[in-house]
N, C-alpha and C positions, 0 to 999 in steps of 0.2 A: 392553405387554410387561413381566413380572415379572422385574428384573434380582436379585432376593434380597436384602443388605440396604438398599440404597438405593433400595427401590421399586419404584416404576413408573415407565416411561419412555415417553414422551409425545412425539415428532419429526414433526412436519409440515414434510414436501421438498417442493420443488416447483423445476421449472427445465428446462435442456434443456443437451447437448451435441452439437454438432455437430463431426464432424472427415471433411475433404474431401483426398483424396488424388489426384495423377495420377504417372501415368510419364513422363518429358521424354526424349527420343532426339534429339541432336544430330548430324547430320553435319557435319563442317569440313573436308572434301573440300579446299579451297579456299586453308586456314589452314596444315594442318600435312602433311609429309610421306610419315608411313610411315600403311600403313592401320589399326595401332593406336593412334595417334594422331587420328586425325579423327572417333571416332565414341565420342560421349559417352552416356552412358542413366545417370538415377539421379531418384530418389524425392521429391516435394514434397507436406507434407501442411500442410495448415491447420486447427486447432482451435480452434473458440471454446467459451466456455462462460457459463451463468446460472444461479445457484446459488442458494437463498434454503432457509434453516433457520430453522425459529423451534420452540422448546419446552421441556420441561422433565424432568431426570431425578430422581425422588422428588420432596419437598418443598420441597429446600432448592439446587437446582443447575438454572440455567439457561443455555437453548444459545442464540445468535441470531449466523448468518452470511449474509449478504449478499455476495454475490460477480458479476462482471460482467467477463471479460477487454475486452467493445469499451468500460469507461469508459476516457477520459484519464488519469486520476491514480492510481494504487494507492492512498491515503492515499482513496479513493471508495468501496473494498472496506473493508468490516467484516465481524469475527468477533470476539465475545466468548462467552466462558462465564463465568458468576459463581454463586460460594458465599453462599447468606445464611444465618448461622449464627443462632442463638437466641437470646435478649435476656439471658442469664445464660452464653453460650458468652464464653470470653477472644477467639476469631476473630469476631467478627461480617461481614465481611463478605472475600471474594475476588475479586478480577478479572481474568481473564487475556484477553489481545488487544488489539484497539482502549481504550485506557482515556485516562480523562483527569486530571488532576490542576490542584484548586482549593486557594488558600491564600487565608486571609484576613489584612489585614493587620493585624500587630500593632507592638508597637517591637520584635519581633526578625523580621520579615521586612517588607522593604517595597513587597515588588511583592505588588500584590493581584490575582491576574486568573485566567485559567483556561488550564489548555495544551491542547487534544486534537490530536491526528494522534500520539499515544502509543504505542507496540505495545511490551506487556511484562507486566508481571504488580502488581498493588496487594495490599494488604491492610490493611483496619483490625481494631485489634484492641484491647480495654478490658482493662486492666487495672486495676482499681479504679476511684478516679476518673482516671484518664491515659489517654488515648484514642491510642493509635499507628499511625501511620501508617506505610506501608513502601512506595517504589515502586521497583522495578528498571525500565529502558525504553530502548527506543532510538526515536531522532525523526528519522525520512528528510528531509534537504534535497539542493537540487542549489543545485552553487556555479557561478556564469557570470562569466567575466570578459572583460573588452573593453577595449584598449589603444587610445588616440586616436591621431592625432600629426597634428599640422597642420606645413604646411611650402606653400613658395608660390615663383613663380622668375617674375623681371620678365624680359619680355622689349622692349628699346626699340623704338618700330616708329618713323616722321617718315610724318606725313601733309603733301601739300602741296599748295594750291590754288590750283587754276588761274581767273584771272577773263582774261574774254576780252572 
């Protein structure tokens, strides 16, 4: 497909949706009083879905989503799109979605390691020789907490034995 100036666009879909609906009719005859009270009716639907995108628009812009609602984790689903700009562009590259951000260590930073489960937007960009990095992001945790308490109560009992 000719989008004009950024080329040709290039999307390979593939996946399915399924969404299953019923009508649910309650009577509570039995529950509640008056007869517009005992009789319930209202709409349940269940959707799932699997999604996969992978391709390219023009030269320099790439799609790739993976999506799954029956995985367990969200942070399972990925969707990126990334800019790769040209070896003489100030932007060389953009990332928006799933991204990850790698530091290496130097004496001004001293965790050297990698993050992903990132969702937000990077961008490197050259300016001369200074290479800049730029990441906006938010990173989904769940916080769980659990309070102990031990505590204990004697109770005296007398055992007595009989020899006969």
């Amino acid at each position: 497909m000719d989008i004009g100036r950024l080329g040709r666009a290039s999307l390979q879909v593939s996946g399915n949706v399924n969404i299953n609906g019923k009508m649910v009719f309650q009577d509570q005859e039995l529950v509640r009083s008056t007869l517009n009270q005992t009789q319930n009716t209202h709409l349940e639907f269940d959707q799932k879905q699997n999604l996969n995108i992978q391709g390219k628009i023009g030269d320099r812009i790439t799609v790739a989503m993976d999506q799954d609602s029956e995985r367990q984790f969200d942070w399972e689903n990925n969707i990126r799109i990334s800019y790769e700009g040209y070896e003489d562009d100030i932007v060389q590259k953009i990332e928006a979605g799933n991204i990850s951000l790698s530091l290496p260590s130097t004496k001004y930073v001293t965790f050297s390691g990698k993050n992903q489960g990132l969702f937000g937007i990077k961008a490197i960009s050259k300016l001369g020789p200074i290479d800049v990095t730029t990441i906006a992001s938010i990173e989904k945790s769940k916080k769980e907490q659990s309070e102990w308490e031990g505590g204990g109560k004697a109770v005296p009992s007398r055992l007595e034995m009989w020899t006969g």
